[in-house]
C-alpha positions in Angstrom: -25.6 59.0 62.3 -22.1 60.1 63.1 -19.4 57.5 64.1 -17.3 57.9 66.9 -13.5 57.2 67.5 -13.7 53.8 68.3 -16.3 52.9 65.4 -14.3 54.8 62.7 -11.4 52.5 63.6 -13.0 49.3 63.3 -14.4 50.0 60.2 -10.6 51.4 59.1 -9.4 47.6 60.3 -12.0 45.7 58.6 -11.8 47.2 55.3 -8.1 47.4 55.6 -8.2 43.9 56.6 -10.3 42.8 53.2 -8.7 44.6 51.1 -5.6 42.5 52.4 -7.0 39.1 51.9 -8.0 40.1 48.3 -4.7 41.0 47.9 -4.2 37.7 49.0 -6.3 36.0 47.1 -5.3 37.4 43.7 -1.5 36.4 44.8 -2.2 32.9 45.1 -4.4 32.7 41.9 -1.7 34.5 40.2 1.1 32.5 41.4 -1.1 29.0 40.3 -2.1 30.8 36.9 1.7 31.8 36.1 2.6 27.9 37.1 0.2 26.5 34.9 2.0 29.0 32.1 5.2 27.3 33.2 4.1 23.9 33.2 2.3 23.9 29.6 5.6 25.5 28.5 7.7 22.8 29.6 5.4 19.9 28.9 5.3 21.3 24.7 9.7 21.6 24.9 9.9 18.5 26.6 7.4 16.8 23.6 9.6 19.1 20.9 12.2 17.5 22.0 11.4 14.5 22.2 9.9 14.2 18.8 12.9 15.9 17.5 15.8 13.3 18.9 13.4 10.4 18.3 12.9 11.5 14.3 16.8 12.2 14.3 17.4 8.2 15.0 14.9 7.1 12.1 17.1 7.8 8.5 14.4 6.8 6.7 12.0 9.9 8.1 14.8 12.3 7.9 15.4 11.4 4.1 11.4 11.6 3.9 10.9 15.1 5.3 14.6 16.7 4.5 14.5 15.7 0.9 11.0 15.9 -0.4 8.4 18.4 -0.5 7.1 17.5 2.8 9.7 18.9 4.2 7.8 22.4 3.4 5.0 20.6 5.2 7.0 20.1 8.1 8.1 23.7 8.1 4.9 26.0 7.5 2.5 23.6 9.2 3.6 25.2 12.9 3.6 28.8 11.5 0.0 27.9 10.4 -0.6 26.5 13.4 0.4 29.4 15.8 -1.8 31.9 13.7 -5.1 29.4 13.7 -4.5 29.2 17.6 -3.7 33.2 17.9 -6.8 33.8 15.6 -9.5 31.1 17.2 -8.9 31.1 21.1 -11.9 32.4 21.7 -13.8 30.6 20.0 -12.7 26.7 21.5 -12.5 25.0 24.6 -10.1 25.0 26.9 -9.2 21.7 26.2 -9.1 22.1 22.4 -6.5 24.8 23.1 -4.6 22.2 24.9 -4.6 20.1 22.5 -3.6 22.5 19.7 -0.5 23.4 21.7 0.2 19.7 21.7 -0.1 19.3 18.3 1.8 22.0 18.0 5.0 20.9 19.6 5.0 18.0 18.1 5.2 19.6 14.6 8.2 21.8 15.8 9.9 19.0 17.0 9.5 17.2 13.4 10.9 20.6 12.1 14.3 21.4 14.3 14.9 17.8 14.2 17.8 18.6 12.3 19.9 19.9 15.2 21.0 16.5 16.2 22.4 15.8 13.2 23.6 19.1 12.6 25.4 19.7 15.8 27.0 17.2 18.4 24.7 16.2 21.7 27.2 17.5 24.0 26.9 21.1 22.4 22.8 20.7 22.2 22.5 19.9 25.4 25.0 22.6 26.8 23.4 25.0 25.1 20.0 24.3 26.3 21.2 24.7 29.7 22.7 27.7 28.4 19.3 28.7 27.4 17.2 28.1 30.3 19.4 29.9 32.6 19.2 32.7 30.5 15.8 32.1 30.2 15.1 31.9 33.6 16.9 34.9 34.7 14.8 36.9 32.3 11.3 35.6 32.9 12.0 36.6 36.8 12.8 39.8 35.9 10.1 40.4 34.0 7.8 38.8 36.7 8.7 40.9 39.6 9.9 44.4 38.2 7.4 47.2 38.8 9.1 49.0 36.1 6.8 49.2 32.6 8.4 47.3 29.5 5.9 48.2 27.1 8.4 50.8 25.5 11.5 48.0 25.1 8.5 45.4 24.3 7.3 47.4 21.0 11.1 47.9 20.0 12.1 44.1 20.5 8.9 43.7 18.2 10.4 46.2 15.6 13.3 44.6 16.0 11.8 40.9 15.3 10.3 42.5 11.8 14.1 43.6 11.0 15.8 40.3 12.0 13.0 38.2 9.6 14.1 40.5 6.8 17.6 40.1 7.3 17.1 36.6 7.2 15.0 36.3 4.3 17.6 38.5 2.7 20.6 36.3 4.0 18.8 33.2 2.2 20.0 34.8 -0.8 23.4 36.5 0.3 24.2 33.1 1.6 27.0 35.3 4.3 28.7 33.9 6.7 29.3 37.6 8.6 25.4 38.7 8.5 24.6 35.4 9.3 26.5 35.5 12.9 24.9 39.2 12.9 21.4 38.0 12.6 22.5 35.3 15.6 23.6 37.5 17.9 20.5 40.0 17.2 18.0 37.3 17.6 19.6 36.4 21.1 18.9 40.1 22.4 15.5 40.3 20.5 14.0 37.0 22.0 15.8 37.7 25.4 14.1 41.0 25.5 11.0 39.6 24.6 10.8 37.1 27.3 11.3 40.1 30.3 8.2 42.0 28.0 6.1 38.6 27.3 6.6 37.5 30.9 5.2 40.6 32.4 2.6 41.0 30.0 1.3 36.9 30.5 1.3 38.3 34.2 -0.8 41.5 33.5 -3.4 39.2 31.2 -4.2 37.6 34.5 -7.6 38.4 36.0 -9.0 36.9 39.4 -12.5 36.7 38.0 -11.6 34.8 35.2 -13.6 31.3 35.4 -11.7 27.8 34.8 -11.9 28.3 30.6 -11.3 31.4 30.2 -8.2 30.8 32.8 -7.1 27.8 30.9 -7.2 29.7 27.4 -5.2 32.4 28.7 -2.3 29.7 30.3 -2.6 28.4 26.7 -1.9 31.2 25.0 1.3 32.5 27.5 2.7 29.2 27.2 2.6 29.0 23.2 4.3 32.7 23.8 7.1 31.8 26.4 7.4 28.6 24.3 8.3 30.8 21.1 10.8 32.8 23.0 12.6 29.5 24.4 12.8 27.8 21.1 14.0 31.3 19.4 16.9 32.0 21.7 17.7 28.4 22.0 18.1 28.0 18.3 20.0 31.4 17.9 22.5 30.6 20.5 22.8 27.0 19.3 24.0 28.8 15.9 26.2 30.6 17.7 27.7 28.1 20.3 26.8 24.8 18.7 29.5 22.6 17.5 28.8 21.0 13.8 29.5 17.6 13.4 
């Protein structure tokens, strides 16, 4: 049965109508999925550091993790950590996840705690500011740009390979002039990834995701955000950071 003028636009309205409140819908789950990325992000750098100042006050745990074999420990046990997580999301609760991550911070705030007795407060603290401007700034862009940044995504990660190299290599050089290199490189590379991992934590999210699957995936953009923080932070802190 044909439809006439008058039917043809209703229906026009009403699915132009639903199609609107989906919009609407996935909006608002994305804007509370992308806050619970946020939140778990800030809650592990707030634990990191505050582990990290809390170990720096304690002499007798810096000489015990700075200058014994535990302090390998200390160092490998996050980068272990990160790949168990990367490798077994799927495969635990939500809430496990969680708790990894927490774990997780902790650790990293055991291994950076070094900073405060490396470099002054008033330079840590200024140059976490620093950071979370800059991170700030980034992550919005990478949020609300329609353009694709796959292409400068896969060339930040090339570069990430080349900067770990150069590092590795520097442990041996011991130079001062590829060491302020690496620092500056690592800024751009991690500043470059957090536009690309922002935008890409944004395109994981699906409305018909349930609460663990949701939950797993806020996880697992948090742990990456976090690693972009704590990167830049660190590399500008070399660069910017006065030494006591």
């Amino acid at each position: 049965m044909a439809l006439g003028p008058d039917n043809k636009f209703t229906l026009r309205t009403a699915q132009m109508t639903g199609a609107q409140a989906r919009d609407a819908d996935i909006d608002v789950g994305l804007r509370a999925y992308m806050l619970k990325v946020y939140n778990y992000m800030c809650i592990g750098l707030g634990l990191t550091g505050g582990v990290a100042f809390a170990a720096s006050t304690s002499p007798d745990l810096m000489a015990a993790i700075y200058g014994t074999p535990l302090q390998w420990v200390v160092m490998l046990a996050p980068l272990g950590i990160v790949f168990f997580l990367s490798a077994r999301i799927n495969h635990m609760k939500a809430s496990t996840a969680q708790t990894v991550f927490w774990v997780y911070s902790g650790l990293m705030g055991l291994a950076i705690s070094y900073i405060f007795l490396a470099y002054t407060g008033a330079s840590v603290t200024r140059v976490f500011f620093i950071t979370a401007g800059a991170f700030a700034g980034l992550s919005l862009y990478g949020y609300t740009t329609k353009r694709d940044l796959s292409a400068m995504g896969t060339f930040m990660v090339m570069g990430l390979i080349g900067l770990i190299i150069a590092s590795v290599v520097n442990i041996f050089l011991q130079s001062s002039a590829m060491h302020f290199v690496i620092s500056v490189l690592g800024v751009l590379i991690f500043a470059g990834l957090t536009a690309w991992d922002t935008q890409k934590i944004k395109g994981m999210y699906s409305a018909s995701d349930g609460h663990e699957i949701g939950e797993k995936k806020a996880v697992m953009g948090a742990l990456t955000l976090y690693l972009d923080f704590l990167n830049m932070f660190l590399f500008l802190l070399r660069l910017f950071g006065n030494r006591n």
